[in-house]
N, C-alpha and C positions, 0 to 999 in steps of 0.2 A: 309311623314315618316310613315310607315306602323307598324312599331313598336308601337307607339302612340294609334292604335286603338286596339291594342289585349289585347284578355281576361289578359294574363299572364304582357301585361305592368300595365293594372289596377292595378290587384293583388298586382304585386311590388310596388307601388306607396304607395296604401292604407297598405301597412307592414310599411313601410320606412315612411309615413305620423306617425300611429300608437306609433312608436320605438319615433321620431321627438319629439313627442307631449308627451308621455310619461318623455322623457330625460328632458325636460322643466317643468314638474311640480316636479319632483324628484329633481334635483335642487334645489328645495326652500325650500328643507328638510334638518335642520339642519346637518351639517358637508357633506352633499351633495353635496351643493354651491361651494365647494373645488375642486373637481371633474368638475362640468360642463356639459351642459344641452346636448353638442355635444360628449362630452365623454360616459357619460352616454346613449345616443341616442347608440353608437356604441356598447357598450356595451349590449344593448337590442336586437341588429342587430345580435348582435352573439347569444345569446341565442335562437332568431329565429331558428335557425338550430334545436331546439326540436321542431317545431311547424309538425303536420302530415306531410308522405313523400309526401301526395298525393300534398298539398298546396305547400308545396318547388319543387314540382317538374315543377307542374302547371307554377309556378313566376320564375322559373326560366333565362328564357330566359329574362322576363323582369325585372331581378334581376342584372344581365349582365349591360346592359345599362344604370342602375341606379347605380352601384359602379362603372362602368368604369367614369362616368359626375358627378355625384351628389358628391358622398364619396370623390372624389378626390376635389374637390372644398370647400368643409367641412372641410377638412383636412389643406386645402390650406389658409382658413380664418381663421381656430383657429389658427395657425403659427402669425400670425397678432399678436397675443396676447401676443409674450413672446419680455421680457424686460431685451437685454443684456447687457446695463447700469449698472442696477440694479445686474445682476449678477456678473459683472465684481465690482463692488463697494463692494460686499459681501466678498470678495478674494479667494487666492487657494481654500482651504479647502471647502469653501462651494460651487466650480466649480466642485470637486475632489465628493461630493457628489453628485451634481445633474447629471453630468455623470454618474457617479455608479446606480440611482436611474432612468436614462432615457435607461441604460442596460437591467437593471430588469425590468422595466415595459415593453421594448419592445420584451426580451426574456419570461416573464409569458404571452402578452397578445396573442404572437405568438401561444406557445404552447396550448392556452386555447381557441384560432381560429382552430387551427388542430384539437383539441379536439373533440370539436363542429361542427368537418364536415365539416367547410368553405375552399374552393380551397385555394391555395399556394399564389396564389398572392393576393388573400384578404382579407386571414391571414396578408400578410408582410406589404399590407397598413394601414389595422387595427393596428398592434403592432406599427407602424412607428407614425403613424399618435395620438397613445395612449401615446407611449414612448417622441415621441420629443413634441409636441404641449400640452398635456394633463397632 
């Protein structure tokens, strides 16, 4: 896999290690813990898009191969976490808001991935992946 050895897969890895490891000590900051170490990680991912054009440009190819494998796998285990039971137990009303509440978060974090420069489609898995799991 010839991807594996280039400068620009480094690059992405050690952003995406960076953002990882970051999201994980944030977390343990009061009302943080709410949120989420994998929320917050994506969250930092997006803000990346201010880092120099020269460094985004660099990682980019191996920025590619780490949200097509990585982010979609991330996204896929925090999904694990949500507890329909419990939803269902809570009734309409509180189903009636967390729809409404997983709207918004996945239409703000959309907008706030475009914002910041990130391509269409990883805008729509970031908001997805913020809104439904996060």
């Amino acid at each position: 896999m010839e991807i594996v050895k280039t400068k620009s897969f480094r690059l992405a890895v050690a952003m995406t290690l960076m953002c990882s490891i970051a999201g994980i000590y944030l977390a343990k900051l009061p009302y943080a813990n709410i949120i989420g170490a994998l929320v917050l990680a994506l969250l930092l991912g997006i803000l990346m898009q201010l880092a120099p054009e020269k460094m985004r440009k660099e990682a980019s190819s191996g920025m590619s191969f780490i949200s097509n494998k990585f982010l979609r796998l991330g996204i896929i285990l925090l999904g694990f976490r949500l507890d329909l039971e419990k939803l269902a137990a809570a009734g309409v009303k509180t189903i009636l808001v967390a729809a409404l509440a997983v709207a918004g978060t996945i239409t703000l974090t959309y907008w706030l991935s475009r914002k910041f420069g990130a391509e269409d489609e990883l805008a729509f898995l970031s908001a997805c992946g913020c809104g439904v799991c996060g």
